[in-house]
Phi, psi and omega in degrees: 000308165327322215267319148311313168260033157247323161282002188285302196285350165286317207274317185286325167298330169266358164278343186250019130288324169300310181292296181335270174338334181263336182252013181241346179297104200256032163240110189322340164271320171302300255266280188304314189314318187281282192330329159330307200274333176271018162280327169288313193293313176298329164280314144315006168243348167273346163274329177291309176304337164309293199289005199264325206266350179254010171304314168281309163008287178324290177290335171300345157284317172312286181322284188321298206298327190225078158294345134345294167287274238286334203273307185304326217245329166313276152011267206282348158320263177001275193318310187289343176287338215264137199257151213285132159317333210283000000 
């Protein structure tokens, strides 16, 4: 999760360097390029924020989809932790 919210934040720093740059250019085509590009760069940085916020999501759908697995991986935790009555 870190290695994401490390590239979210490299993608929002070179979109706010593309505007910039695009707004000091003064040949009206770098000028629409750049801004381009920091439109490409905001959206790779709203797919990287997507996939952050749908990451837990995931597992909690998986554990709800197959409770077998969870209630069996619950089991055998318990037994191993657990010290013998006898």
């Amino acid at each position: 999760m870190p290695d994401l919210k490390n590239k979210l934040d490299k993608l929002l720093s070179e979109a706010a360097e593309c505007q910039m740059i695009g707004s000091l250019a003064a040949d009206a085509a770098k000028r629409a390029a750049y801004r381009e590009r920091a439109d490409q760069f905001r959206d790779l940085a709203e797919q990287v924020r997507t996939q952050i916020s749908a990451r837990p999501r995931r597992n909690i759908e998986f554990l709800l989809s197959r409770p077998e697995s969870a209630a069996s991986w619950l089991l055998n935790s318990t037994m191993l932790t657990s010290k013998p009555t006898c």
